[in-house]
N, C-alpha and C positions, 0 to 999 in steps of 0.2 A: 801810744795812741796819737793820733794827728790832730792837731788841732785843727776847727774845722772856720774856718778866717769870716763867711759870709752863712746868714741864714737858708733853709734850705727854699723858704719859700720864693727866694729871690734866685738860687740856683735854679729852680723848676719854672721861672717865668718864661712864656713862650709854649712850655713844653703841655701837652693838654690834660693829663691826669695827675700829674705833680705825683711820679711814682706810685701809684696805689694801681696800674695795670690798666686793663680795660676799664671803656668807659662803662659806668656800674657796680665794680668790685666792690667799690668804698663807700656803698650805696645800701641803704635799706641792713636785712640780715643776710641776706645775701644763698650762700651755695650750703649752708647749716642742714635744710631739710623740714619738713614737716616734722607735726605731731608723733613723739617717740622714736624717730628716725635717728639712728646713729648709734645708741645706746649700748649695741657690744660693739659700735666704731671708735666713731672721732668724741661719743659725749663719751665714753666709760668713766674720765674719772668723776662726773657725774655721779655714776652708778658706784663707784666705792664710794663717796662720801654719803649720798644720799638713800640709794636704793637696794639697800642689804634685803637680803632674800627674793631680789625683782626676779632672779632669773631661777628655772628649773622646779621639782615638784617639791611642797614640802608636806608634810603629817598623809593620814589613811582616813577615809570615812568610810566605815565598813557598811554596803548599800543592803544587805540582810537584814541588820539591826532593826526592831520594831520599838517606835516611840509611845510609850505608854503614861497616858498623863494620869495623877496618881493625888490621890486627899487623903491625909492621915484625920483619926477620929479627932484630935484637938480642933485640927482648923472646920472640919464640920461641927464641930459643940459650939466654935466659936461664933460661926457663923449663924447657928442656928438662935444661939442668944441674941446675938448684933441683932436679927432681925433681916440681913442678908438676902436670908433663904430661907424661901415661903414654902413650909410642911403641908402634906394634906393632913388633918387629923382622922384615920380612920380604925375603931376599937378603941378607943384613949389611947392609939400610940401616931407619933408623928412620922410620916410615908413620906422619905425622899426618892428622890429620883436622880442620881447622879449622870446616868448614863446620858440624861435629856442635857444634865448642866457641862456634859463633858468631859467628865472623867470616866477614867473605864479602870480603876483598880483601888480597892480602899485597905489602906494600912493601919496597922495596929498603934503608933506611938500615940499617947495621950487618953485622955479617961472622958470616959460619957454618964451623966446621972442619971438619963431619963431613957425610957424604951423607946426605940425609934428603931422604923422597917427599913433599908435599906436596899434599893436597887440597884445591882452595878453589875458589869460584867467579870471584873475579877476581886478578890478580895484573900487578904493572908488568914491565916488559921487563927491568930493573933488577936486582930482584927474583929473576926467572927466570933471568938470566944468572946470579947469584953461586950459584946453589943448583946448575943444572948445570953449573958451574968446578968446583965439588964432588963431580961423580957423582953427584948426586941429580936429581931429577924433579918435576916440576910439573903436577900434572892439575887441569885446568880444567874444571867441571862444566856451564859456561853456553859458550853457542858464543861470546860477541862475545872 
């Protein structure tokens, strides 16, 4: 390698951009590009170190699929004790109304001690058995 006798800034005196090209290049960011620009270019290795799975389709959301929000009898007991969720009382049995609070299917996990009518639109077989073991009732707003 040569050795290089004088600094370069006193070689480039005179000269107007002291090597870096047009006047500009060495200036600001320059010819890089805007927002996201380059990234299966000049940034890729960018994209391996930082942006794993940036490019192309991943997982399925199946657009058929019906989201059904769903209270099992514990978290209605619980709630009903908390004080939560305001019963009608009508016949000494407590009248909820799920369908209003937003659920539309009630599950069997969990125990209920007291009879309480239950409005919803779906409900498990499960579900329905422990609540009339109880004396209470299950109305179902949808035929199936």
């Amino acid at each position: 390698m040569v050795v290089r006798r004088e600094k370069k800034t006193r070689k480039f005196r005179g000269h107007r951009n002291m090597g870096w090209g047009t006047k500009g290049q060495h200036r600001d960011r320059g010819s890089e590009g805007g927002r996201q620009i380059g990234m299966h270019k000049h940034k890729w290795s960018w994209i391996v170190k930082y942006g794993k799975g940036w490019y192309g389709k991943h997982g399925f959301v199946n657009p058929t699929t019906k989201v059904v929000s769903s209270i099992s009898i514990q978290q209605l007991a619980q709630m009903l004790e908390s004080g939560k969720l305001k019963a009608e009382v009508k016949d000494g049995k407590k009248m909820v109304n799920l369908k209003e609070m937003g659920y539309q299917k009630l599950l069997g996990s969990g125990k209920i001690n007291e009879p309480i009518v239950v409005v919803v639109d779906y409900c498990t077989d499960k579900a329905k058995g422990k609540i009339e073991k109880n004396g209470g009732e299950v109305i179902l707003t949808t035929n199936k």
